[in-house]
N, C-alpha and C positions, 0 to 999 in steps of 0.2 A: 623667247628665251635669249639672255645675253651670255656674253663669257662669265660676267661675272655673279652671274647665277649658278654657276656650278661650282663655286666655294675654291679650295685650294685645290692644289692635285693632289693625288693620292701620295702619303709619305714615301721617299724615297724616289719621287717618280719628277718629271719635269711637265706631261705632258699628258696621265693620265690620271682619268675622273671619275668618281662613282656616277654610275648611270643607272637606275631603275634598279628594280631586282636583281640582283647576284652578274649585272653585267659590268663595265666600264666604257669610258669613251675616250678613245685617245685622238687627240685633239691634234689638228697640225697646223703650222704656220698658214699667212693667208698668200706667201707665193708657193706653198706646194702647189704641183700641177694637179690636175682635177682628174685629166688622162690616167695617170699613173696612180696615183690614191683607187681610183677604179680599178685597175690592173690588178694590184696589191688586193683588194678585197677579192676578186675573184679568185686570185688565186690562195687564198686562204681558206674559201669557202672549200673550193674543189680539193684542195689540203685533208679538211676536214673531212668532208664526204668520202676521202680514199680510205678513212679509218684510223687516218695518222694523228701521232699524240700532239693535238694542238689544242686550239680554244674554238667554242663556236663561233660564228660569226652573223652579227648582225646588222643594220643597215650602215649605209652613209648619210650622214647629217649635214646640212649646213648650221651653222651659229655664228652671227658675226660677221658674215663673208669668210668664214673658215672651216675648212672640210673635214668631219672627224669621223670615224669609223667605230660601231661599235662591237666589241665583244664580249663570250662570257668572261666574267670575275674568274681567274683562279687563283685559290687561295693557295699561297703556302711561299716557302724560304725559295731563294733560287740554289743552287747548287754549288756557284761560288761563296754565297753567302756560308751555306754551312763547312764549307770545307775552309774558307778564311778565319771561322771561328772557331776552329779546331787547332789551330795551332800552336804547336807543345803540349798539349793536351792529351793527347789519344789519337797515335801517329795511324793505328787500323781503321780508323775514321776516313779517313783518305785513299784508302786503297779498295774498302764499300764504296764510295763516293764515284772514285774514277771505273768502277763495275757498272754502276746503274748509267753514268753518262753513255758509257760505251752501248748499256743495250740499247737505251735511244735511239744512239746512233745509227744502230745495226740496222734496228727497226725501221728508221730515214731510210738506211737504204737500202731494206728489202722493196722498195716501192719503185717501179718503173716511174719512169718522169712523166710530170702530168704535163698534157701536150699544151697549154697554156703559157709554157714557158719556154724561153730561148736554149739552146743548147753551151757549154764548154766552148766547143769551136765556135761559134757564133761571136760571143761576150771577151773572152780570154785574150786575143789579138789586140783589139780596141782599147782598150785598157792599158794593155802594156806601152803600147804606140802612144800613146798621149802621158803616159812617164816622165816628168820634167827631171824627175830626180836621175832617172837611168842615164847613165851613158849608153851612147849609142853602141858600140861594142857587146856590153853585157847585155840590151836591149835585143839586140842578134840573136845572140846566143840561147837568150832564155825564147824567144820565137822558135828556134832551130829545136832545142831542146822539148819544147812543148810538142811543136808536130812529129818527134815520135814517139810519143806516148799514146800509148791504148785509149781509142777513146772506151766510153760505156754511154747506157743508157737508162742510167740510176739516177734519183733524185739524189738531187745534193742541196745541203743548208745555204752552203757558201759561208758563214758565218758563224759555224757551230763553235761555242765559247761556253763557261760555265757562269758566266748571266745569263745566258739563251733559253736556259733549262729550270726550269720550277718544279719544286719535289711537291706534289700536290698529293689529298688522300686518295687520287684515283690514280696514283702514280706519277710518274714526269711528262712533264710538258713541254712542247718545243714552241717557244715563240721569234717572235724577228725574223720572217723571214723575206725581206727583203731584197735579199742578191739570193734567191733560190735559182737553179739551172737542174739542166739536166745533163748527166756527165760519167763520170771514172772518180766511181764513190774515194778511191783511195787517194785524188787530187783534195776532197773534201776531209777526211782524215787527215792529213800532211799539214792543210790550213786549220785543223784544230790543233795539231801538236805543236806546229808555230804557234802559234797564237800562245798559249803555254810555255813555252819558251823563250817567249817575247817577255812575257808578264814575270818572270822568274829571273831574267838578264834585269829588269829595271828594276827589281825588289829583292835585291840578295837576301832580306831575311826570311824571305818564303821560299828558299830558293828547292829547299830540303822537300817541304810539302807539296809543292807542286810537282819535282820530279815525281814524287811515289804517287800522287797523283795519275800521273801522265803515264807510270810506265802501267801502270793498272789498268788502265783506258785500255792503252796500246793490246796490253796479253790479251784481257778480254774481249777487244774487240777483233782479232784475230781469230778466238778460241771460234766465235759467232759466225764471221766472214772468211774462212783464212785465204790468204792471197802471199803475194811476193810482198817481204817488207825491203828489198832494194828498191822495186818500183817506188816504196813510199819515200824513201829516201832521194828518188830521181825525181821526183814531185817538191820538194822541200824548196830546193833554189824558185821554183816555179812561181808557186803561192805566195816566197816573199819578196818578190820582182811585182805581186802585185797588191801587197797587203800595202806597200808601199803607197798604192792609190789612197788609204785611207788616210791618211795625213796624218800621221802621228810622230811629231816631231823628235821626240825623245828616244825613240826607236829606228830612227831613219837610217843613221850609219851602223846598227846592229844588221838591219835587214839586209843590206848592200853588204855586210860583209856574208850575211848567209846566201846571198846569190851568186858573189864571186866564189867564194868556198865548193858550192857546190857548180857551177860550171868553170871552174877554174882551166880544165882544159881547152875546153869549146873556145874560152876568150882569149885565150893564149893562139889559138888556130885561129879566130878572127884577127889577130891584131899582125899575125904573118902573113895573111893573107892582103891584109892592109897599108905593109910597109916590107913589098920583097925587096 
């Protein structure tokens, strides 16, 4: 079998293919590591097996000298999909919407972390440390500020977005999960409300539907979890000191201002500490 035996990819998609019966094969470049593609399947399988809403998982393939992994098909819209094309429409579309993301979520993380994966303090430090964007001050800061927060011992998406989620007929599906950790679930909520926040600063005309959106998420997923929403808030600067890692140009001097904003004091006491 060649690449080009598997026809185009599936619409919408850059990298996955119909495979067999009701699966797909998502297809990776030929320098992905082979280690890490490994890694990623196992830890989707055990995903699965813990009973969480994912897709099954089936083998690793080679094709081509390229390593692709496959899983089941699930059908269905992703969740930003329908809530992008609700707009102006039928504004309580959006606020069901931001309900069911949140049970997902809730559901993410009634699940202890599966031991397969690294922890928050493990992954979080490193990350920030290799920061080109960061100054070294707020670089501090958001370190100092990270170690004291509460760790946990909750799965987390790392990445939870509303591309992430498929409203399938068996319900929602959580896919992508690729920066999965184990952690302090409400570090993981804070990087899905950025992330909406993020999306909502670059696109002022959705700016309206995404809030109602988000504050939806946010009540119900409190109503499910409840916790400290200042902790989520002390978390905010944290996540975009390191969404930052993800290179999104257009966003860069948004995020660096949500990090200064939100340790604005800390960097003010580093920079005294710096030039008594």
């Amino acid at each position: 079998m060649s690449v080009e035996s598997l026809g185009e990819p599936i619409a919408g998609t850059a990298n996955l293919y119909a495979w067999g019966e009701g699966q797909v094969l998502k297809l990776h470049g030929e320098d992905a590591p082979a280690d890490w593609l490994a890694y990623v399947g196992r830890v989707d399988r055990a995903l699965y097996d813990a009973g969480l809403p994912v897709p099954a998982v089936g083998d690793l393939i080679e094709i081509d000298g390229r390593l692709g992994q496959v899983y089941e098909r699930v059908e269905g819209s992703t969740v930003a999909d329908e809530l992008l094309g609700t707009a102006g429409t039928d504004p309580d579309v959006a606020a069901r919407l931001g309900c069911v993301f949140a049970e997902a979520h809730a559901e993410v993380h009634g699940c202890a972390g599966i031991p397969e994966l690294p922890s928050t303090r493990q992954l979080l430090p490193s990350v920030v440390e290799r920061l080109t964007e960061l100054p070294s001050d707020l670089k501090e800061a958001t370190l100092a500020a990270f170690d004291e927060m509460p760790e946990g011992d909750r799965l987390c998406h790392g990445d939870y977005h509303p591309y992430n989620v498929l409203l399938s007929p068996r319900g929602p599906i959580v896919i992508d999960w690729n920066n999965a950790h184990t952690g302090n679930p409400l570090e993981d909520a804070a990087r899905s409300e950025l992330i909406l926040s993020g999306f909502a600063a670059s696109q002022p005309s959705f700016r309206t539907l995404i809030d109602q959106f988000s504050r939806a998420y946010l009540e119900r997923y409190f109503e499910l979890r409840p916790g400290d929403r200042d902790e989520l808030a002390a978390w905010r600067p944290i996540v975009a000191a390191v969404r930052l890692a993800d290179g999104i140009p257009e966003l860069e001097d948004w995020l660096l201002e949500q990090v200064r904003a939100g340790l604005s004091g800390r960097t003010l006491v580093s920079n005294c500490r710096a030039h008594p």
